[in-house]
C-alpha positions, 0 to 999 in steps of 0.5 A: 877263668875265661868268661864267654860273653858271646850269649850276652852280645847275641842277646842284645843283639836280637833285643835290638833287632826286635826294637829296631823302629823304637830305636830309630825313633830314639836316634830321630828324636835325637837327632832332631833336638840337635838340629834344634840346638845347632840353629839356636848355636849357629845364632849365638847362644854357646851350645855347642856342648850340648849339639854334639853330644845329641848328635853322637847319641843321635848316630849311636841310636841309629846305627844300632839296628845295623849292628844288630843286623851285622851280629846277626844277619840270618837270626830272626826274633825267637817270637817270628819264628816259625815251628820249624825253624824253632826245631832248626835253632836246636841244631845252630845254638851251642849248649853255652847258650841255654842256662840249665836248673836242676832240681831234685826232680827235674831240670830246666834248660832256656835259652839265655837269649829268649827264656821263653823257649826252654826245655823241660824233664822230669825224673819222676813218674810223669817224666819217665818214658821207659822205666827199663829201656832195653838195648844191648848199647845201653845196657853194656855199662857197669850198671845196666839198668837205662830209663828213658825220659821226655824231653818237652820243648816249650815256647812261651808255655807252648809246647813245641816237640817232645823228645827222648833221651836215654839214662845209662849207667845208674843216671851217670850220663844221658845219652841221645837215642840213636835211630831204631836198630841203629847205633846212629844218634840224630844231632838234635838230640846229641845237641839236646844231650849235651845242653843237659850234661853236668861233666863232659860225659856225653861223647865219652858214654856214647863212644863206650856205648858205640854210637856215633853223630848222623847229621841228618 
């Protein structure tokens, strides 16, 4: 089993990004109790143990924000971001990103840097956009019957955007909807779609369905 540490190291990078000036800070009070040791060294007193251990610590604590900056050069902290480029983050994150919770009435996907920024759908009522969606792509499967939902993006309780999604083939699969009178799907809601899909489904259910990715 292959364990993908990419979400991890991205997180502790944008952690650190975010307490940048609190870790210099760190790094200069290390840096500082060093150059205090080295004096009293450089007069005697065997602490040379110590000095270079607060000086490692010391180049360790600086050099992190600079880290940060390599792993990430062109990601901002989520909380600066603008409304925007919290949209654009759909479509530059991959899914393995979001950690997805289901429940027997809804599902929660957030954002394993940041799980401030999440989405969120319901599959009663409430979370129903049409409860007998009809399009000949969507009801060509086995099943026919397809129900759209709403997808809210939410930061920090804030709702950002809503999106539709569509259930095809008795909930087999949810699938992006394409443009209207188009069999053209938007990336952001394939990315949306595959976020949530449990089995690899989404780009088989949409090549039976015959839609195809439009990246604008």
């Amino acid at each position: 089993m292959t364990i993908n540490y990419r979400p991890l190291i991205e997180s502790l990078a944008l952690w650190l990004k975010e307490q940048a000036h609190a870790v210099r800070v760190i790094g200069g009070i290390f840096l500082l109790l060093a150059l205090v040791l080295g004096i009293v060294w450089s007069m005697g007193v065997e602490l040379e143990p110590i000095a270079f251990v607060l000086s490692l610590l010391a180049s360790v604590f600086l050099s992190l924000p600079s880290v940060a900056e390599y792993i990430l050069p062109d990601r901002k902290p989520i909380r600066h971001m603008s409304f925007d480029e919290l949209l654009r983050l759909i479509d530059e994150e991959e899914p393995s990103a979001w950690k997805v919770l289901h429940t027997d009435w809804a599902a929660e996907a957030f954002l394993r840097s940041d799980p401030r920024l999440r989405f969120r759908t319901r599959n009663d009522e409430v979370g129903v956009e049409c409860d007998d969606f009809k399009e000949p792509w969507a009801n060509q499967h086995p099943n026919p019957r397809a129900i759209t939902y709403w997808y809210d993006y939410f930061y920090d309780g804030n709702l950002i955007e809503r999106f539709i999604l569509v259930d095809v083939d008795g909930n087999r699969a949810t699938l992006p909807l394409p443009k209207p009178g188009t069999t053209y799907v938007p990336m952001r809601l394939y990315r949306i779609a595959k976020i949530f899909e449990r089995n690899n489904e989404v780009d088989d259910y949409m090549q039976r369905s015959g839609l195809s990715i439009h990246d604008s």
